[in-house]
C-alpha positions in Angstrom: 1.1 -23.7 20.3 4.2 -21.5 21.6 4.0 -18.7 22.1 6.8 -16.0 20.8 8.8 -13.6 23.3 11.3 -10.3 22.5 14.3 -11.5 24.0 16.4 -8.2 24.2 20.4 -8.7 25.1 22.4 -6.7 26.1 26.4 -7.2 26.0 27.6 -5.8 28.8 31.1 -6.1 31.5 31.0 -8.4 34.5 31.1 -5.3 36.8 27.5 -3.7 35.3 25.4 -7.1 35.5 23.5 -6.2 38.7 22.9 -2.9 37.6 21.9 -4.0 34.0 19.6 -6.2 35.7 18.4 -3.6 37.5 17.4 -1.3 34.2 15.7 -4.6 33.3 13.1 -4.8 36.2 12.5 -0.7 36.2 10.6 -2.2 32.7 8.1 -4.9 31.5 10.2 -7.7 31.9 8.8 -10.9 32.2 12.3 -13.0 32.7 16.3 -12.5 33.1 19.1 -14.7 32.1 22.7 -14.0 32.8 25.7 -15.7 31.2 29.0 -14.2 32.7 32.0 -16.1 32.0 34.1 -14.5 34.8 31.6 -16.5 37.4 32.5 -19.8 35.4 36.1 -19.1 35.6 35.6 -18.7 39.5 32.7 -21.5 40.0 35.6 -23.5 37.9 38.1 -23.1 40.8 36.3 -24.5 43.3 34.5 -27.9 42.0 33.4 -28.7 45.3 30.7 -25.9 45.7 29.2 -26.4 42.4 27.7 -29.6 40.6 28.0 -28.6 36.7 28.7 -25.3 34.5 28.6 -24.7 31.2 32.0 -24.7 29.7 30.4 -22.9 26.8 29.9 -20.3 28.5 33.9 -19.9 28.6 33.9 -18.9 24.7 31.9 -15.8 25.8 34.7 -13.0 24.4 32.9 -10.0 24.7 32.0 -9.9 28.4 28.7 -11.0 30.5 25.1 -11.0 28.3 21.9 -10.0 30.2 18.7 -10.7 28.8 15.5 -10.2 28.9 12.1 -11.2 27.5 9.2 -9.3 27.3 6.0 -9.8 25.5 4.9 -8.1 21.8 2.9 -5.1 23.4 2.5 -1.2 22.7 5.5 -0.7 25.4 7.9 -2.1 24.0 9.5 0.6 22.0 9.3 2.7 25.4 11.1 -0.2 27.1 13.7 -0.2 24.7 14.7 3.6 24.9 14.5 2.8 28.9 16.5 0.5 28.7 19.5 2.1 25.8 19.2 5.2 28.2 19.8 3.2 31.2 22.4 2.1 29.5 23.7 4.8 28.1 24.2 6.4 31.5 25.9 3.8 33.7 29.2 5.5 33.0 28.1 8.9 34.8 28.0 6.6 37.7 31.4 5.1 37.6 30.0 1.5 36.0 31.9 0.0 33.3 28.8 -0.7 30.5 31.4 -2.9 28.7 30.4 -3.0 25.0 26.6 -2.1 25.9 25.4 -3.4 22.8 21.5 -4.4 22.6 20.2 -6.7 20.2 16.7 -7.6 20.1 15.3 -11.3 18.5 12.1 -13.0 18.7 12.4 -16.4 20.6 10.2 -19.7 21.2 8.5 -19.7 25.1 9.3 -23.2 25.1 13.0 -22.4 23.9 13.3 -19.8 26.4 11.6 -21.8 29.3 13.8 -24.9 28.9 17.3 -24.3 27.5 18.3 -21.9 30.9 17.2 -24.8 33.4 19.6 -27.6 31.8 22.5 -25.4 33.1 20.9 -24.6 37.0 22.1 -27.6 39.3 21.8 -27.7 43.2 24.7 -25.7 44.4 26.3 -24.8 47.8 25.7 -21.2 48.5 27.3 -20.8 51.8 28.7 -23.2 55.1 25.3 -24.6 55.4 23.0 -23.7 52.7 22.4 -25.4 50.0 20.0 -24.1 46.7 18.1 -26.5 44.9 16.4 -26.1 41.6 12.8 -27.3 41.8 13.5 -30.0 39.1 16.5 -31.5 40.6 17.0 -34.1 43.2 19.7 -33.5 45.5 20.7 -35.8 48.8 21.4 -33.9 51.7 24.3 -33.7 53.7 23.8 -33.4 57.6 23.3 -30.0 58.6 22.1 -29.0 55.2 20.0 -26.3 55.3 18.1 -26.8 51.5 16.6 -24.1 49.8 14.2 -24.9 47.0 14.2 -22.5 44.1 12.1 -21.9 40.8 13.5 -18.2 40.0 11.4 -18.5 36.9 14.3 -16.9 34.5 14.4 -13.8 36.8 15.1 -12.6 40.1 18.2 -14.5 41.5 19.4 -18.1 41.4 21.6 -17.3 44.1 24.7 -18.1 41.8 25.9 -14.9 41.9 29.1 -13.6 44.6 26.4 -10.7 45.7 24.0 -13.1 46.9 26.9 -15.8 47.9 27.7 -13.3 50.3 24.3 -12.1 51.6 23.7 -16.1 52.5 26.7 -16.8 54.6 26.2 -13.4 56.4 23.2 -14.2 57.2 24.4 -18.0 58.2 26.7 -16.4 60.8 24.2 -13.9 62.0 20.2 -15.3 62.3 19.6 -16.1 65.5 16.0 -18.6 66.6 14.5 -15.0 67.5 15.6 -13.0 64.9 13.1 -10.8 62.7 14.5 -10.3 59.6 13.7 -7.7 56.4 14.6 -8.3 53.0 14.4 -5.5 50.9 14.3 -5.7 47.4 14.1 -9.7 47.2 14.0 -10.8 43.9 12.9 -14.4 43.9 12.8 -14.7 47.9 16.2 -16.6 48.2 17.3 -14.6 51.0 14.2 -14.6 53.2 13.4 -18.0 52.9 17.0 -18.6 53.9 16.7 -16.9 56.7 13.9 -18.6 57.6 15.2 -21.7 56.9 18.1 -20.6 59.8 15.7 -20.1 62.5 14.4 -16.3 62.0 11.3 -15.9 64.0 9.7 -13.3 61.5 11.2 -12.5 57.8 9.6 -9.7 55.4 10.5 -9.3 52.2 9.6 -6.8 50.0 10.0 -6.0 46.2 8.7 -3.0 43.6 8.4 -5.7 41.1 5.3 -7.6 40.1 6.9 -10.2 38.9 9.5 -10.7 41.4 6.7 -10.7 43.9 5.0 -13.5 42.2 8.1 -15.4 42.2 9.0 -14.9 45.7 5.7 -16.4 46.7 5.9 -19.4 44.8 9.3 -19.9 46.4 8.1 -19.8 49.5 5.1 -22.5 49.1 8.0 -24.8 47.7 9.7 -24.3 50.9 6.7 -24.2 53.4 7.9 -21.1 55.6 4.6 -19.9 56.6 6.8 -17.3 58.6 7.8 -15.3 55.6 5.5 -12.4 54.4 6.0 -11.1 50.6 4.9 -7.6 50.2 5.0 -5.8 47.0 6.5 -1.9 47.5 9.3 0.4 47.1 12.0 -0.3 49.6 11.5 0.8 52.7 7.8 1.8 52.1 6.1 -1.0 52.7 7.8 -2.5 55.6 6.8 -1.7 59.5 8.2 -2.3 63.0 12.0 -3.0 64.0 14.3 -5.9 62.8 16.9 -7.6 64.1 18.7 -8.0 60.7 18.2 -5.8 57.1 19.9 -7.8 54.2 19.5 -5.4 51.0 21.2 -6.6 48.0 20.8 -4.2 45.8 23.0 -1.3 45.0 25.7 1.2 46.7 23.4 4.3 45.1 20.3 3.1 47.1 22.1 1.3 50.1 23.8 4.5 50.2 20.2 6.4 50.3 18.6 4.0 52.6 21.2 3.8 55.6 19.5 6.6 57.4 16.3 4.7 56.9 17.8 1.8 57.8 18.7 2.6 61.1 15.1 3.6 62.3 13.7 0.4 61.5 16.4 -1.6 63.3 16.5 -2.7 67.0 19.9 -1.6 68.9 23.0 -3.2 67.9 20.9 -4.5 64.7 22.9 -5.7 61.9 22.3 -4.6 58.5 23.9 -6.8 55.7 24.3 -4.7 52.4 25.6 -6.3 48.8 25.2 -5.7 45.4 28.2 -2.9 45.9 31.2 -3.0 43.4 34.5 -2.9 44.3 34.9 1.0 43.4 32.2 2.3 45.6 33.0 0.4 48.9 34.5 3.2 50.4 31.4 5.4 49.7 29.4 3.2 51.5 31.4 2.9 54.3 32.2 6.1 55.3 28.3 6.6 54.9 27.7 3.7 57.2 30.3 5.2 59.7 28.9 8.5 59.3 25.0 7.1 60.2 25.9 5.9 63.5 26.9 2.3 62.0 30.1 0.2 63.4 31.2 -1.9 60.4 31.9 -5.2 61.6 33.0 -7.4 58.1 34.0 -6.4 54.5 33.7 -9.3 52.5 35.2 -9.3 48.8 33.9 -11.9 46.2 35.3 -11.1 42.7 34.4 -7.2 42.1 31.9 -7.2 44.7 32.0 -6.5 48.4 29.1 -6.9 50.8 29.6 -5.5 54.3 27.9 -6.1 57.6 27.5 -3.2 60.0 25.6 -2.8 63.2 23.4 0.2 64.1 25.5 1.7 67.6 23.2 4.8 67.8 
């Protein structure tokens, strides 16, 4: 028998997904989907990095539509108001919400569970790396470096420009010896690639359950005994010095972890930081600058920027 979820959606602009998404796992979500017509319109540009995409997608009028599906319970009211305050709010930090309108519907498990994956093909996600669903078969390329991915509806495909970015930093900067922190890291996509490029050591760390869960069921897929998946908040659970700090996240709490950053990476460390819209790259700079950082790339990908800097003091 299926079983029945609360899908809630919320109708939202391009430029607020992440941070939608991010209202969505401060709550009881079990799952996320995203459907954002601007990243069709891109992927649609450039046929050789992607395998398929769903032209319907392209009669989306009213902007991107995050959802998310949460089980019948005594929280869900409380989610709700979370969630329309969260909402609510993402103006007083410069987001555009778009239309912010939330609808909630009940929907099939086996609906939910099946429809997303007919549209999630192997993709390349940088130079070298390229993410595979689970369920696909894909024949490598030499020098392929194939990530295996069951995101389970929620914590990062890969498809999006943030995580784009992340990867082909981190192609350009992992090194055989390199130890590596992820922080906040979703399904694991980033520190199983760097794994997959030769780091030595990779932790990855995320507040959510869920995500946690995920991540760890990425990494038996992809056999990196090297990567250790700790659930925490940020920089909390994480100990010793890196080489390399991707967060993707965003610019609010890159912004409030750089001084933290720096303690927990070696000299001359790199730290790779995304999930930053267009309108707030200059804020992180000049705090980068200001934390002893030298910024050594700003890379743009649609609205979002993701720059590398290395720790000089």
């Amino acid at each position: 028998m299926n079983k029945e979820w609360i899908e809630v959606a919320i109708v939202t602009s391009s430029e607020a997904v992440e941070a939608v998404s991010g209202i969505l796992y401060n709550t009881g979500v079990q799952g996320i989907s995203i459907e954002d017509p601007e990243d069709i319109e891109f992927e649609k540009k450039r046929p050789e990095d992607w395998d398929y995409f769903d032209e319907s997608l392209l009669k989306i009028k009213d902007g991107a539509v995050v959802k998310g599906y949460y089980k019948q319970d005594e929280n869900l009211n409380r989610y709700l108001q979370y969630i329309k305050d969260g909402i609510n709010n993402l103006d007083n930090f410069g987001i555009d919400k778009g239309k912010g309108l939330i609808t909630v519907a009940k929907i099939n498990e086996e609906d939910w569970e099946n429809n997303w994956k007919q549209y999630y093909k192997p993709y390349r996600a940088g130079n070298r790396v390229v993410v595979k669903p689970i369920w696909e078969e894909y024949d490598a390329k030499e020098n392929d470096v194939v990530v295996q991915l069951d995101p389970g509806m929620a914590f990062g495909t890969g498809t999006h420009e943030t995580t784009r970015m992340c990867i082909k930093a981190l192609e350009e900067y992992v090194e055989l010896n390199s130890t590596v922190f992820d922080i906040g890291t979703g399904s694991g996509i980033l520190a199983i690639t760097a794994a997959k490029l030769g780091a030595k050591q990779v932790t990855a760390v995320d507040l959510n359950s869920v995500a946690v869960e995920s991540a760890l069921k990425n990494r038996e897929y992809n056999n990196v005994k090297n990567v250790e998946i700790l659930q925490g908040n940020l920089m909390e659970a994480v100990h010793g010095k890196a080489d390399i700090v991707v967060a993707n996240i965003i610019a609010d709490v890159i912004i409030s972890l750089t001084e933290e950053v720096k303690g927990f990476l070696v000299p001359e460390g790199i730290f790779i930081s995304s999930g930053i819209i267009k309108d707030r790259k200059e804020d992180v700079i000049e705090k980068l600058n200001n934390s002893g950082f030298e910024i050594k790339e700003v890379n743009e990908d649609g609205e979002w920027v993701c720059i590398v800097a290395k720790r000089m003091i």
